[in-house]
C-alpha positions in Angstrom: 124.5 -45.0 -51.3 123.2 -45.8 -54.7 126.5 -47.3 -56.3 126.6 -50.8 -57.4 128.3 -53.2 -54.8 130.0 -56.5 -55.5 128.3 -59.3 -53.2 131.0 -60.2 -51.2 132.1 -56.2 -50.2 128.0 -56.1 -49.6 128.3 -59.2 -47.1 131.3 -57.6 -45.3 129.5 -54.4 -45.3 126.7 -56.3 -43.7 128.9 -58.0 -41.2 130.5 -54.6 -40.2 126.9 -52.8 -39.8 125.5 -55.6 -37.5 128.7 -55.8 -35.5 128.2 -51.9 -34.9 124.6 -51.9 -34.3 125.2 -54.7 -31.7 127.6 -52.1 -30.1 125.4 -49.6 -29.8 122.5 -51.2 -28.7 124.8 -52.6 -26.2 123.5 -56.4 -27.2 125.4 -59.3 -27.7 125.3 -62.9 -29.9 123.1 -64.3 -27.1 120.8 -61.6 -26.8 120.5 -61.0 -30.5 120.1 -65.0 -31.0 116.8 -64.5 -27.9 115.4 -61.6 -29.9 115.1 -63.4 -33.3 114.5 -66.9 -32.4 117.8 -68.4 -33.8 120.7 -70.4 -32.5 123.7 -68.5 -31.3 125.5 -69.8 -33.9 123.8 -68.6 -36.6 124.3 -64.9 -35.4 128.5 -66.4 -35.1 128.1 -66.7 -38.7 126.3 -63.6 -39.8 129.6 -61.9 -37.8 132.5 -64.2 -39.1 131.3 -66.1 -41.8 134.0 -65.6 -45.0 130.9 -66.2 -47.3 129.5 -63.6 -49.7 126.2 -64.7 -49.3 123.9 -63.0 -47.3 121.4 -64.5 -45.0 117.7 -64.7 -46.0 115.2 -61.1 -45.5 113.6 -62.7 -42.8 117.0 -63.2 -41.0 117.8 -59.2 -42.0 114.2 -57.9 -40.9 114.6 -59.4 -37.9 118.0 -58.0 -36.6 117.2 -55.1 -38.2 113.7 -54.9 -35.9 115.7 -55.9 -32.9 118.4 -53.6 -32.9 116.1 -50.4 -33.6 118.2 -50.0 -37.4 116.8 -50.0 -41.1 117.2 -53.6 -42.6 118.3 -51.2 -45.9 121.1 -49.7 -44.0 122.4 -53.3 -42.7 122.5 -54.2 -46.7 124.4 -51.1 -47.2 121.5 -49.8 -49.2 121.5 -46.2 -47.4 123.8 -44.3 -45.3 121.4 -43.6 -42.9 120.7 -45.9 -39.8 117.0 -44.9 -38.6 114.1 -47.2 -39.6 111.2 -45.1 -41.1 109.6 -44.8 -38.3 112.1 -43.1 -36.6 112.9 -40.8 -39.4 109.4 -39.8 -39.8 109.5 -38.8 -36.2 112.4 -37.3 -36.3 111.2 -35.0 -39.1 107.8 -34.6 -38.4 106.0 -33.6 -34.7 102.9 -32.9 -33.3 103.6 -30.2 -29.9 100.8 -28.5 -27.8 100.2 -24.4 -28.7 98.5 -23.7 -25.9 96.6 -20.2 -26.1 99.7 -17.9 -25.0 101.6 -14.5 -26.1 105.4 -15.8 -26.4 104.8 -19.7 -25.0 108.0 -21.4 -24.0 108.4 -23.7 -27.1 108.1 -20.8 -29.7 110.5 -18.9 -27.7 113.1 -21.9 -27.5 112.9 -22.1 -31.8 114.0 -18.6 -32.0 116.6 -19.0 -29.7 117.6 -22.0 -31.7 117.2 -19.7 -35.3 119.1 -16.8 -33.3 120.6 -15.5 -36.7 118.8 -16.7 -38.9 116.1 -15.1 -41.5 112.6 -15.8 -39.8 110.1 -15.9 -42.1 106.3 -15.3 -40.6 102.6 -16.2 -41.8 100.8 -15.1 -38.1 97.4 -16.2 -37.5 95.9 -12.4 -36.7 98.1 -9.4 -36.3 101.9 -10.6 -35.3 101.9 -10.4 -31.3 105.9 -9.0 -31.3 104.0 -6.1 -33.2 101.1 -5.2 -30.7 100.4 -2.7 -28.2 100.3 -3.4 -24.4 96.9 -2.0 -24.7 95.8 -4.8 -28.1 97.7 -7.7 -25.9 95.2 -7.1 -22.4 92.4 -7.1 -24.8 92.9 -10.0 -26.7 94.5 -12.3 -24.0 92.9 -11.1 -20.8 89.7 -13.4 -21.7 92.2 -16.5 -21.7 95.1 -15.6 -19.2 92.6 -13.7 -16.5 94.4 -12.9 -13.4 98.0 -13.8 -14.6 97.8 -11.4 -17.5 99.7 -8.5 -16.7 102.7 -11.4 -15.5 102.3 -13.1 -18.9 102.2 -9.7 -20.8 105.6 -8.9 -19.1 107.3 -11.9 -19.6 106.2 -12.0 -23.5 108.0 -8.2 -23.7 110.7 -9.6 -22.5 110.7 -12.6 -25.1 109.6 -10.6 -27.6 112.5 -7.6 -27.0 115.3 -10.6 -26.9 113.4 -11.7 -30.8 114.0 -8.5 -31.7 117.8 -8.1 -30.8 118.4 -11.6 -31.8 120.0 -10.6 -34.9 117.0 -12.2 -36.9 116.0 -10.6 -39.9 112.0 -11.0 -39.5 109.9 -10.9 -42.5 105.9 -11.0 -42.3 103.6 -11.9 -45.1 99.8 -10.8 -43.8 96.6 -11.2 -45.4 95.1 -7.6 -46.8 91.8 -8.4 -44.8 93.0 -9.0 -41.8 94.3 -5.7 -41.4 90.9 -3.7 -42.5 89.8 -5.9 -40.4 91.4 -4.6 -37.7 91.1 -0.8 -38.4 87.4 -1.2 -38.7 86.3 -3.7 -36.3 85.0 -6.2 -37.7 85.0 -9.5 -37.2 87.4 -11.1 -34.4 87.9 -7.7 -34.0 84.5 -6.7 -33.3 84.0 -4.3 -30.7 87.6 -3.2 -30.4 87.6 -0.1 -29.1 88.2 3.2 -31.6 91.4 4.5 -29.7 93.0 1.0 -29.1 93.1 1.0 -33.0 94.5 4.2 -33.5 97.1 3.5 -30.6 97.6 0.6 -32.9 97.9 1.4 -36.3 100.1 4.7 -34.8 102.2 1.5 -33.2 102.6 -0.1 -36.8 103.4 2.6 -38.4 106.3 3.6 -36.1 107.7 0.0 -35.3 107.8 -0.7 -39.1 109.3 2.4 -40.3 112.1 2.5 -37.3 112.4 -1.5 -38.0 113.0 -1.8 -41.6 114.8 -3.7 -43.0 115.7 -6.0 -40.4 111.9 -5.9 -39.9 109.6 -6.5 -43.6 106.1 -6.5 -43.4 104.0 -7.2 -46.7 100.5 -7.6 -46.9 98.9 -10.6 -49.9 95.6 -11.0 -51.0 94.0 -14.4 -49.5 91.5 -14.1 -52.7 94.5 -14.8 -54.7 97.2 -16.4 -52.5 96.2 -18.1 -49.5 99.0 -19.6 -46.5 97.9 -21.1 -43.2 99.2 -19.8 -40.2 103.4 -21.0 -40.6 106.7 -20.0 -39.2 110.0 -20.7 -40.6 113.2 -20.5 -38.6 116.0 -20.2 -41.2 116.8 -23.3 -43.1 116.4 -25.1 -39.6 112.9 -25.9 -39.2 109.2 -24.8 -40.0 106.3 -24.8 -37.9 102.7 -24.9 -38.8 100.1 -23.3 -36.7 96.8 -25.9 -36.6 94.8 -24.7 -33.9 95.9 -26.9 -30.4 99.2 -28.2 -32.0 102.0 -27.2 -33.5 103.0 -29.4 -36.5 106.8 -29.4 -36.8 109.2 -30.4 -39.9 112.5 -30.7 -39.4 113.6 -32.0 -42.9 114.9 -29.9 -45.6 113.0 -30.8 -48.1 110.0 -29.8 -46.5 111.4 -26.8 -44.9 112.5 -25.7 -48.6 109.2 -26.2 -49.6 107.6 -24.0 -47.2 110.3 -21.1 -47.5 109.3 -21.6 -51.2 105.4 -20.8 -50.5 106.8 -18.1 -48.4 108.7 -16.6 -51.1 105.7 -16.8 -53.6 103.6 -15.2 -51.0 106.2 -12.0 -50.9 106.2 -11.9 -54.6 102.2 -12.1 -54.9 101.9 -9.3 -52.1 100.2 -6.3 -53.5 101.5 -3.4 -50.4 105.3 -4.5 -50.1 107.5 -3.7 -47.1 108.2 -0.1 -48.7 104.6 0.6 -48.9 103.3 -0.7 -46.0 103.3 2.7 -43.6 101.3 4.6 -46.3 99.0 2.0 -46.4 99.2 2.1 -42.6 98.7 6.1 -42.3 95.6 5.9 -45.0 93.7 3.0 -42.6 94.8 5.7 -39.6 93.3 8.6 -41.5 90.1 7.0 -42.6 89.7 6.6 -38.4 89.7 10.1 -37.8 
């Protein structure tokens, strides 16, 4: 609401706002007179008072504050109710990633995107793309006795992302690949035939998989991307190590699908490519 507004349609506009806010917060002139430290009467005249002049900010601040609103929003300033705190947490979250396959709050944002394009910057090598044989040896450390029961439940999770109608695409670091086929690094002392089962595994899934199913592969010495997930134009979800950082917004989530989309363009093996590259790091193993 960025129009001009004559003073006396701004001190109705007022009027009506704290009137409504008082509904919904279920408060009444009493109360609201308590909260802010005035006479009853004064908050009789912020309601019914013919005047077209509005009361003082310190007046405004402190209905606003009471009734959990924006003082801009009671002036008619912006459409939109929430203080700034509020919107900010609205928009923005902090959850737990605990050290998991498919954990319960990743699996309830797909369900949410069901439909939607799901664009995917994975921390290693995407789990919905690994053998049964890669997921023991990389979670077993963590899970211990429970993870064959995890494993399971994550195929199932993983077979409903699959069939949910999603178009998937995955932008992956060059590196982290040869990485892979060669073990080193976190991949160090991955087992030769676990890799071959693998790459065979990539190679199959991607070809069978395509389009619905893109995987392009960048390289981090000339684009980088943290770890991020973006579920349609819904939300977007960066991947920080113990939390999950969550925007709901748009203009963050646009900004984000932007990086994506830079990412794809950058990528030097596109989705077309990719099982050739696949079969050459699956040759060079023997």
């Amino acid at each position: 609401m960025n129009e001009r507004i004559d003073k006396r349609l701004r001190a109705d506009l007022f009027r009506t706002r704290l009137g409504e806010a008082m509904r919904l917060r279920q408060s009444n002139q009493s109360a609201l007179a308590r909260d802010i430290g005035v006479d009853r009467s004064t908050i009789s005249q912020l309601l019914r008072g013919p005047s077209a002049r509005l009361p003082n900010a310190q007046v405004v601040g402190e209905c606003a504050s009471a009734l959990g609103v924006s003082a801009d929003w009671l002036l008619g300033l912006t459409d939109r109710p929430e203080t700034a705190a509020h919107m900010l947490a609205n928009t923005l979250s902090l959850t737990e990633a605990p050290r998991a396959l498919v954990d319960e709050q990743i699996f309830q944002w797909h369900k949410e995107a069901a439909g939607y394009k799901i664009r995917h910057v994975p921390a290693g090598l995407p789990d919905m793309l690994k053998t049964r044989a890669m997921l023991e040896w990389e979670y077993a450390p963590h899970l211990g006795r429970s993870t064959d029961q995890a494993i399971g439940a994550s195929e199932d999770r993983m077979a409903w992302m699959r069939d949910a109608r999603s178009d998937y695409e995955i932008a992956l670091p060059i590196h982290e690949l040869e990485s892979f086929a060669r073990a080193e690094g976190y991949y160090r002392d991955l087992p030769l035939d676990l890799r071959r089962d693998q790459l065979d595994h990539l190679i199959s899934v991607t070809t069978q998989l395509y389009p619905s199913l893109r995987l392009y592969l960048f390289d981090a010495r000339r684009v980088y991307s943290a770890p991020v997930t973006i579920l349609g134009p819904l939300l977007a979800v960066l991947y920080i190590g113990r939390n999950y950082m969550v925007f709901r917004d748009t203009e963050r989530v646009q900004a984000l699908t932007l990086h994506f989309d830079h990412l794809l363009r950058e990528a030097d093996i596109t989705a077309r490519a990719l099982p050739e590259r696949l079969a050459a790091l699956r040759g060079a193993l023997g």
